[in-house]
C-alpha positions in Angstrom: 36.0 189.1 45.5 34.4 188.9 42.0 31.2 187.3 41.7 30.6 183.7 40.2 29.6 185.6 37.3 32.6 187.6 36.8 34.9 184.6 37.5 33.2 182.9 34.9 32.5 185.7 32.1 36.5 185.3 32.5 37.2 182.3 31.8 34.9 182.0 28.8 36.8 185.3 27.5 40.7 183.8 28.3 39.3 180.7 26.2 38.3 182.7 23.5 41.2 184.2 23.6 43.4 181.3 23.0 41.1 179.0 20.9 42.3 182.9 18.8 45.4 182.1 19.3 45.3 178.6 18.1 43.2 179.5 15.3 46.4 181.9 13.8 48.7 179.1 13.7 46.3 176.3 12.5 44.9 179.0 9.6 47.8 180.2 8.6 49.6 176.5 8.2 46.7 175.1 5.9 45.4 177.8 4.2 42.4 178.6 5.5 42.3 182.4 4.3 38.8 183.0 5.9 39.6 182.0 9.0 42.9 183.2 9.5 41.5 186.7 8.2 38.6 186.5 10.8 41.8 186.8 13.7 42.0 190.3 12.9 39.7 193.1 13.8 39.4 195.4 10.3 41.9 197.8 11.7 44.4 195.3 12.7 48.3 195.2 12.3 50.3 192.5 12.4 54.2 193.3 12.6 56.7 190.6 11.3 60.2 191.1 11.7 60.6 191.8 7.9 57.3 194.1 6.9 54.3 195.0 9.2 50.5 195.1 7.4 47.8 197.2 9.0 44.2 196.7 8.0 42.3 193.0 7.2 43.2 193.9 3.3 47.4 194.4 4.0 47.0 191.4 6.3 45.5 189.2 4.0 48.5 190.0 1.9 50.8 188.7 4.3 48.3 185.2 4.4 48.7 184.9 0.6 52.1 185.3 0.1 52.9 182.6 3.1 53.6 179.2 2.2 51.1 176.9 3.6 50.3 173.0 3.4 50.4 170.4 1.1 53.2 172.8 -0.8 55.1 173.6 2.6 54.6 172.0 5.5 55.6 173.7 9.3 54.0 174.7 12.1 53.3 177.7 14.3 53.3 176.5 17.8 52.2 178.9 20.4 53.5 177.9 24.0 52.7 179.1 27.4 50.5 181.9 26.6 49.9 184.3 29.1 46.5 186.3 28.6 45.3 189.6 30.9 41.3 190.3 30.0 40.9 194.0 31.1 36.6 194.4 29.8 36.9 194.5 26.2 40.1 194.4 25.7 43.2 192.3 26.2 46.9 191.2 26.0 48.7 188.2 25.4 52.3 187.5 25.5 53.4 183.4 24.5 56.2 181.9 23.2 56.5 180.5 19.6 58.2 178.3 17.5 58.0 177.3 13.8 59.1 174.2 13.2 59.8 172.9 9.6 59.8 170.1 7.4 63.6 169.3 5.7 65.0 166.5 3.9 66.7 165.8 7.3 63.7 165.7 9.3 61.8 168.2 11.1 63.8 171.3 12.3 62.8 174.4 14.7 63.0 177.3 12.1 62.8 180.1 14.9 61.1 180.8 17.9 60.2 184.1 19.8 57.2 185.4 21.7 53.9 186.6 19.9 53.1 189.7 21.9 49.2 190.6 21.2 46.6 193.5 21.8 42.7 191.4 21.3 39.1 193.5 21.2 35.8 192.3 21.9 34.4 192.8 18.9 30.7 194.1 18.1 29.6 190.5 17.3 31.4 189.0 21.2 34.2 187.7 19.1 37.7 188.1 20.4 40.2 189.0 17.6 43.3 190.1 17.2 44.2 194.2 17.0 47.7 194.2 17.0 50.0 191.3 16.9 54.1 191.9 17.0 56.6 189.3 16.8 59.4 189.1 18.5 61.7 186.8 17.2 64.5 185.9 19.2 66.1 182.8 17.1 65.8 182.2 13.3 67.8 179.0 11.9 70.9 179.8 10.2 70.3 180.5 6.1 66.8 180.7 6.3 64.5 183.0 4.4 63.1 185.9 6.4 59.4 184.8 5.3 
């Protein structure tokens, strides 16, 4: 069995690793460059059905030419994430879905899984390395973006 120690470096690691997670979504929705930039570690990639960006520079092209609020409002939910801490590095796999303002009312825009390689970084952040998603539903019509 692991010690108390272990058990709890852990947990303080898996938290990390999803406040990380909620910090993408939340970032990226109202346009908080810096902090949707510090997700990624400076080699990152982050793979979207339509392009893939590698490097903080190529991802923080993919930040600025996402809509974001008060022009666009949505949201990135991340469901059920399932995170495996292995020392420094990790993986999580969770479901997503966007969900969209329309004239009608809110619609779910697509949904998918997120599937992510995370570092410990040299400052004890967590951030993203590698991020792919997997979209498995996108709402008839709409824009790839």
């Amino acid at each position: 069995m692991s010690s108390l120690e272990e058990r709890v470096q852990r947990l303080e690691d898996e938290r990390a690793i999803l406040d990380r997670l909620y910090a993408y979504c939340y970032s990226l929705d109202y346009g908080h460059r810096e902090e949707w930039l510090d997700c990624w570690t400076e080699d990152g990639m982050l793979a979207w059905p339509h392009e893939t960006f590698t490097g903080r520079d190529d991802i923080a092209r993919a930040f600025d030419g996402h809509s974001h609020a008060p022009e666009a409002f949505h949201k990135h939910v991340v469901v059920e994430p399932r995170v495996r801490v292995n020392g420094d590095e990790a993986t999580a796999e969770s479901y997503f879905s966007r969900l969209n303002d329309s004239p009608e009312g809110p619609v779910v825009r697509s949904f998918g899984r997120y599937l992510d390689v995370l570092a410990r970084c040299d400052d004890g952040a967590w951030r993203i390395r590698e991020r792919r998603l997997d979209r498995e539903s996108l709402i008839p019509g709409a824009p790839v973006t």
